[in-house]
KELUM-991821 format. One line per 4 residues: number of its first residue (from 1); for each residue x, y, z of N, C-alpha, C. Coordinates in nm, 2 decimals. Each point is the difference from the previous one (the first is absolute). Last residue first. Example, Ala and Ser with C-alpha at 12.3 -4.5 7.8 and 13.67 -1.06 7.14 Angstrom:
<sites>
2> 1.28/-0.22/0.71/0.09/0.11/0.00/-0.08/0.11/0.08 | 0.03/-0.57/-0.01/-0.09/0.12/0.00/0.09/0.12/0.00
</sites>
This chain:
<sites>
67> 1.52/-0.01/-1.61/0.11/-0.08/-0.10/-0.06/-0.04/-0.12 | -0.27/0.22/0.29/0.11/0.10/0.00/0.15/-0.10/-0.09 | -0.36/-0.19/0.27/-0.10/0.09/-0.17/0.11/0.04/-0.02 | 0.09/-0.15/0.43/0.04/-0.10/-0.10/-0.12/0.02/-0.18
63> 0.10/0.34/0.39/0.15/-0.03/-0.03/-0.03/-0.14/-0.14 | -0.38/0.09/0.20/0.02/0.14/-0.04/0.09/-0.02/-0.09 | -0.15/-0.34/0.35/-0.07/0.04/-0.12/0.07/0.05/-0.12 | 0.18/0.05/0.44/0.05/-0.14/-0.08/-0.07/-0.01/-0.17
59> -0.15/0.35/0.31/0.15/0.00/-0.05/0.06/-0.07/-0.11 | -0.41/-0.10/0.32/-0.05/0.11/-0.13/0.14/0.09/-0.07 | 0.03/-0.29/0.37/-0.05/-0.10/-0.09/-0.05/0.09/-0.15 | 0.19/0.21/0.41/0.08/-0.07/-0.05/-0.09/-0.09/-0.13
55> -0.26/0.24/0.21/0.11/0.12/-0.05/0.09/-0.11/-0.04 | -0.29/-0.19/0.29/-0.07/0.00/-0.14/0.10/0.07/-0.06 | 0.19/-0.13/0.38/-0.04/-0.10/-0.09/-0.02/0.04/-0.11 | -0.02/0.34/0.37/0.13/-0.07/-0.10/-0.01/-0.14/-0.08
51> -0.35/0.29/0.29/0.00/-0.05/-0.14/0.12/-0.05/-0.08 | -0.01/0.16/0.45/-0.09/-0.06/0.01/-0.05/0.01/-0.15 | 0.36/0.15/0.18/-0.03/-0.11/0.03/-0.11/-0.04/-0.04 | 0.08/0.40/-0.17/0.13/-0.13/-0.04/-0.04/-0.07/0.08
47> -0.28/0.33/0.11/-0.01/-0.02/-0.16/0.07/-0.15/-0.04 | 0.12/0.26/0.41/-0.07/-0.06/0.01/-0.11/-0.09/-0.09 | 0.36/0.30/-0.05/0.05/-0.08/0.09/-0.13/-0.13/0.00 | -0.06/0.38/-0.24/0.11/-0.09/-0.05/0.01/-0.09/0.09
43> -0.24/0.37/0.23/-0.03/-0.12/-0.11/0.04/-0.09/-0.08 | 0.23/0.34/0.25/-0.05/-0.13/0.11/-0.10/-0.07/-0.11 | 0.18/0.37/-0.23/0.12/-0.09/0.06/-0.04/-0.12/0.10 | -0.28/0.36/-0.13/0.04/-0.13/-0.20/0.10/-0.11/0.11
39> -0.30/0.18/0.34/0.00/0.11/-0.08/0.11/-0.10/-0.11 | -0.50/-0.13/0.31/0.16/-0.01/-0.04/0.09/0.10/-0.08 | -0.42/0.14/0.34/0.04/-0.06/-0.13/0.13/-0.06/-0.01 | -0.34/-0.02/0.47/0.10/0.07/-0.12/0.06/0.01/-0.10
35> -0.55/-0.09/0.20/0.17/-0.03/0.05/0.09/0.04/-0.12 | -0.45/0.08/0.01/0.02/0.07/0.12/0.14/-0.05/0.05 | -0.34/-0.21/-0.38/0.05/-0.04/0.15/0.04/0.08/0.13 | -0.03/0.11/-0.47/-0.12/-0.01/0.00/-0.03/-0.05/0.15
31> 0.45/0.06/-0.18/-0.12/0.12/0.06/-0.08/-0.04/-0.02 | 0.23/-0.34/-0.14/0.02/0.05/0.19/-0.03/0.12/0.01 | -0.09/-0.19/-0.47/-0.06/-0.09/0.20/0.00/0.09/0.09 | 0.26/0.15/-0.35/-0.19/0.08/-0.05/-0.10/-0.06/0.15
27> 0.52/-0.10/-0.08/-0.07/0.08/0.07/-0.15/0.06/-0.02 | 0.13/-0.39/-0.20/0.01/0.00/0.09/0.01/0.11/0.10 | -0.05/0.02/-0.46/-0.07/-0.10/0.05/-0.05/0.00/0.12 | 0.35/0.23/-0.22/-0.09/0.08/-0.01/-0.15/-0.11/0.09
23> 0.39/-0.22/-0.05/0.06/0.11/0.10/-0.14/0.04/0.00 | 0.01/-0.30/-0.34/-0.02/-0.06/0.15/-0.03/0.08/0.07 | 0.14/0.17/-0.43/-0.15/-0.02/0.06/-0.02/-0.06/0.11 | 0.44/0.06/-0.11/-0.05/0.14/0.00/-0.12/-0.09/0.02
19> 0.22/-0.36/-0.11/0.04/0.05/0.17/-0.08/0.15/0.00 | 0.00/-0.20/-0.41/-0.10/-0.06/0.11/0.02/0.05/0.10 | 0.23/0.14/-0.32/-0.11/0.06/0.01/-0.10/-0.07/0.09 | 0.44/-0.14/0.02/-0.02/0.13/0.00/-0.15/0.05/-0.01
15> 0.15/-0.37/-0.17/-0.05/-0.03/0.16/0.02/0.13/0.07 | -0.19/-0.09/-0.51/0.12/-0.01/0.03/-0.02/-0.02/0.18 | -0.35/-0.17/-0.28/0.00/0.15/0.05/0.19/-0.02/0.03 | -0.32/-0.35/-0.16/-0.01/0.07/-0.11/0.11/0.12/0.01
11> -0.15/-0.31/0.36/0.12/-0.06/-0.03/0.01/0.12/-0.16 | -0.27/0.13/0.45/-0.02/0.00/-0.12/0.12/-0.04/-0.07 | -0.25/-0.04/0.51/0.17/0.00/-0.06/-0.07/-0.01/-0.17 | -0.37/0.20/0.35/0.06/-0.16/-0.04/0.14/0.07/-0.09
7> -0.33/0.21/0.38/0.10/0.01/-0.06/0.02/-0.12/-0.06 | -0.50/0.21/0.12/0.13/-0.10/0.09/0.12/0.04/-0.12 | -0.36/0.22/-0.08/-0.06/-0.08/0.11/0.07/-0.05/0.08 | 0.08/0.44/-0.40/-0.02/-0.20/0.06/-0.03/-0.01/0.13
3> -0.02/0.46/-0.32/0.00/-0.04/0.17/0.02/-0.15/-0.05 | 0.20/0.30/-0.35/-0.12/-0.06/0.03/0.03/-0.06/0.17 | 0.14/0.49/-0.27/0.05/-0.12/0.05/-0.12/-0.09/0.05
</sites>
């Protein structure tokens, strides 16, 4: 698995797989920090707000290749 630098939303990636690398992302921070990991369920949580747009817009995409 490749280290990145930062997390960017991949519209290529379903939002599943984006949401798994975020998670991996994000706890890789917070141990590196000494603060707590998210576990899938508080990350969702926190994944969806704060990318629902892009996930939605990378839907819309999706649904409209798909006709």
């Amino acid at each position: 698995m490749e280290s990145d630098l930062k997390f960017e939303y991949n519209n290529e990636q379903s939002e599943d797989e984006n949401f798994d690398r975020w998670l991996r992302w994000t706890n890789r921070e917070h141990r590196a920090y000494n603060e707590p990991e998210y576990t899938r369920q508080q990350g969702l949580i926190v994944f969806k707000k704060i990318y629902k747009s892009t996930s939605q817009q990378s839907n819309r995409q999706t649904n409209a290749l798909s006709r």
